[in-house]
N, C-alpha and C positions, 0 to 999 in steps of 0.2 A: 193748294195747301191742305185745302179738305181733305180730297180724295187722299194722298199721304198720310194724314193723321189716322182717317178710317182704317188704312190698309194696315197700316204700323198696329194699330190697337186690335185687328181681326189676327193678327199673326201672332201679338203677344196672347191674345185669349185663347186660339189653337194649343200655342207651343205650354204656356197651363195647363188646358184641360190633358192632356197629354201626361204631364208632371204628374197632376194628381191623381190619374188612371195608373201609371206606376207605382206608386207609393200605396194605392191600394192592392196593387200585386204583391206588396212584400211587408205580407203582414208581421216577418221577422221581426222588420226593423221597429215595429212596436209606434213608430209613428204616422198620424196620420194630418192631413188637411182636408179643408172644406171651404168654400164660399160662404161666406157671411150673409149674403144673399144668391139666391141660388142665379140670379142673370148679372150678377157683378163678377168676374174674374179679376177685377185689379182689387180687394179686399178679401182677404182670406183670412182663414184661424187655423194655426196649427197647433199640433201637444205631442210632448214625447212624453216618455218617463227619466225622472234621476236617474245618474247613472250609478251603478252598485258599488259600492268602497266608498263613497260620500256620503256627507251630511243631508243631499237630498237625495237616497233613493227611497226609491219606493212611491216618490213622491209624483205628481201628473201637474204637468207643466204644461202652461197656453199662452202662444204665442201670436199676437198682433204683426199681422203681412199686408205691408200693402205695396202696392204693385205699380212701379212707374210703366207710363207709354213706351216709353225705350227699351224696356226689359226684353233680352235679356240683357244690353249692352247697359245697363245700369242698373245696378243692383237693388234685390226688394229692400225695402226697408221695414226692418222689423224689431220689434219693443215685446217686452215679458207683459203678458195680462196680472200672470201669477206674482205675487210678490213673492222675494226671496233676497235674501241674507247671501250677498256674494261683490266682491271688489270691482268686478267690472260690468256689472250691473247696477244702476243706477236704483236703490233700495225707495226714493220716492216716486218715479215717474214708471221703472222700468225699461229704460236707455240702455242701450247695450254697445260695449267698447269692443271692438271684434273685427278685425284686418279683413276679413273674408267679407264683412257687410260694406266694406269702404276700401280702401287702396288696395287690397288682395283680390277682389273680384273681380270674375271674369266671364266672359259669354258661356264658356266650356258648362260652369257651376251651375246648381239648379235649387229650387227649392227646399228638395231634400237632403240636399249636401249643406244648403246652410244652417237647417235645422239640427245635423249633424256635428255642424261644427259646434254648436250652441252647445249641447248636450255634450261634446266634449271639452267644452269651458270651463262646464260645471266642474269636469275633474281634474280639471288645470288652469287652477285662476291665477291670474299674470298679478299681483299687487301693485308692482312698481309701476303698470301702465295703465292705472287705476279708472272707472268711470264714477266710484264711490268714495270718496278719499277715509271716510268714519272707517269701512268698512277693512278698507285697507290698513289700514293703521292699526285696526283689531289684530288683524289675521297676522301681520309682522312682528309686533310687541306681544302678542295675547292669543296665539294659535290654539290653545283649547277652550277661553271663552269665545272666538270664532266658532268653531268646531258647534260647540254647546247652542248659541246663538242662531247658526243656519239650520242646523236640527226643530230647535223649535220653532220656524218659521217655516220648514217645510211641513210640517205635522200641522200647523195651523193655516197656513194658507195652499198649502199642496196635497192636502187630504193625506201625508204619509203616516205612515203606523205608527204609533210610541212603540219605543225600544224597553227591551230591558235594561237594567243598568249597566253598563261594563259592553253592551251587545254591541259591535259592529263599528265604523266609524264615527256613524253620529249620537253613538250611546252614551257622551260625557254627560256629567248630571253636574250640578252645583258643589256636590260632595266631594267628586272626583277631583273637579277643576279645583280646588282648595287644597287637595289632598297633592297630586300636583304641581302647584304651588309652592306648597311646603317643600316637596321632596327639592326644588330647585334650590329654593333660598339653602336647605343643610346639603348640598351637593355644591353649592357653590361655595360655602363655610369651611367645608373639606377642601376644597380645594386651595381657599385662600391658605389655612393652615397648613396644607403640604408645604407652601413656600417657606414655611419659618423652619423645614429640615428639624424639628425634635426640638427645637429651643422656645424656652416660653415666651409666648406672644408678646407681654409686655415689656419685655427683657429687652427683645429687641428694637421693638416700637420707640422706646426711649431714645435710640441713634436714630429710628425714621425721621423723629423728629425733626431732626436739626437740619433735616434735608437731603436725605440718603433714603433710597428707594430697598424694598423689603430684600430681596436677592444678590445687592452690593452688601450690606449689612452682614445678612448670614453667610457670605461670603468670605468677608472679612472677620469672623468669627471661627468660621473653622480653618481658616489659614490660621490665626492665633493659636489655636486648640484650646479653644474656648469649652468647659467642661456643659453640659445639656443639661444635667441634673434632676435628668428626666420629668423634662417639661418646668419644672420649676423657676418662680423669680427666685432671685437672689442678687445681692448688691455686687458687682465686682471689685476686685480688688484696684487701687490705682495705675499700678503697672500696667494689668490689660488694657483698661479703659485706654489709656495712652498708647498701647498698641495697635488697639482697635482703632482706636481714634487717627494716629497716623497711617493706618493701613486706606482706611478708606479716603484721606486727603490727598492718596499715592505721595506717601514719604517713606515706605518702605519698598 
C-alpha cells in the first residue's frame, strides 16, 4: 500500500512540476503558480488577472490549490484568497461553484486550464447556480448596484485602479446607479401610460376598478368612440358609460 501511495504521489509531483514549468513558458497568459512551500507540490498559489469588460479588471487575483494524491484523476481543489463580489463565489470563505472543479473534470484538464476557467467566470457569472445567494440576488434585481459593488471590492481587495466616472464597465458610481434608477422607474411610467392609447389615466382607471384590466377598457372605449380630449378627465355622458359598460360585460 506504501509503495502505491509513494509512486501515486512521485507521479502526481512530476506531472505538477511539469504544469508549472508550462505556465511559466507562457508568460501571455498573464498567469502564474508557485509552491507554497518550495518541497510541497500538493499546496500551491496561483493569480491571474481580471478579465477586461468587468468589474474586476485590472484587478490580481490569488488562488488557494491544493492538490489531491489522485490528481490528476480528481480534481485540485481550489478557493479565491482574494475576496471579490461575484455569485458564484462564495464572498465569506471564497468557495467556488464551477463544473470544471467537480463533475466537469477530467484527467485531460490541468491546472492552468482551471485557472482559466476561473478567470472566465469572472466574465460569465451563472446567478441561477449561485455559491452566494446575497450576491445573486444583487446581480438579478440590481445589476448596476452589483456592477458598482464588485468594482469596489476589486479596487479594495484586488489592488485594481479606481475608474473614472462613466469609465469602463466597472465605472458606475452611486450617482450613476441612482441616475439609472430613475431613468427606469420614468421609462417604466412611459410605458405604463402608452397602454391608456391618449385617454386620461384616471378616466379610465375608474372602469379598472370595478375589475377590468387597462387594455379591455381602452378597448372598449375606442370601440364606443369614446372622444380622448386630449388626455383630459372628464365625466361621461350616461349613454356611454352604459355602452362601455355593456361593451366590456360582452353584451354588445
Amino acid at each position: 500500500m506504501g509503495g502505491r501511495a509513494g509512486s501515486a504521489s512521485n507521479n502526481r509531483n512530476r506531472r505538477i512540476t511539469k504544469e508549472i514549468q508550462d505556465i511559466k513558458n507562457d508568460p501571455h497568459s498573464q498567469i502564474t503558480v508557485e509552491p507554497v512551500a518550495d518541497d510541497d507540490m500538493s499546496h500551491l498559489r496561483g493569480q491571474f488577472m481580471g478579465p477586461p469588460d468587468t468589474p474586476y479588471e485590472g484587478g490580481k487575483y490569488f488562488v488557494d490549490i491544493v492538490i489531491p494524491v489522485e490528481y490528476p484523476f480528481r480534481p485540485p481543489h481550489m478557493k479565491f484568497e482574494t475576496k471579490l463580489w461575484h455569485p458564484n463565489v462564495s464572498s465569506q470563505t471564497g468557495a467556488i461553484c464551477l463544473d470544471t472543479l467537480s463533475t466537469a473534470w477530467s484527467p485531460v484538464l490541468t491546472i492552468k486550464s482551471a485557472l482559466i476557467s476561473l478567470q472566465s467566470l469572472l466574465s460569465t457569472p451563472e446567478p441561477r447556480d449561485p455559491q452566494d445567494a446575497e450576491v445573486a440576488s444583487m446581480l438579478i434585481k440590481h445589476p448596476a448596484e452589483f456592477e458598482h459593488k464588485a468594482r469596489e471590492w476589486a479596487v479594495k481587495y484586488a489592488s485594481a485602479p479606481r475608474r473614472e466616472r462613466g469609465e469602463g464597465s466597472g465605472g458606475a458610481t452611486a450617482e450613476t446607479i441612482k441616475f439609472k434608477a430613475r431613468q427606469a422607474r420614468e421609462n417604466e411610467e412611459k410605458a405604463k401610460l402608452a397602454e391608456y392609447h391618449g385617454y386620461n389615466k384616471d378616466l379610465i382607471d375608474r372602469f379598472v376598478a370595478m375589475g377590468f384590466d387597462v387594455p379591455h377598457v381602452v378597448a372598449a372605449f375606442e370601440y364606443v368612440g369614446i372622444d380622448k380630449m386630449d388626455g383630459q378627465d372628464y365625466e361621461l355622458e350616461q349613454e356611454y358609460m352604459g355602452d362601455i359598460t355593456a361593451r366590456l360585460f360582452g353584451e354588445t
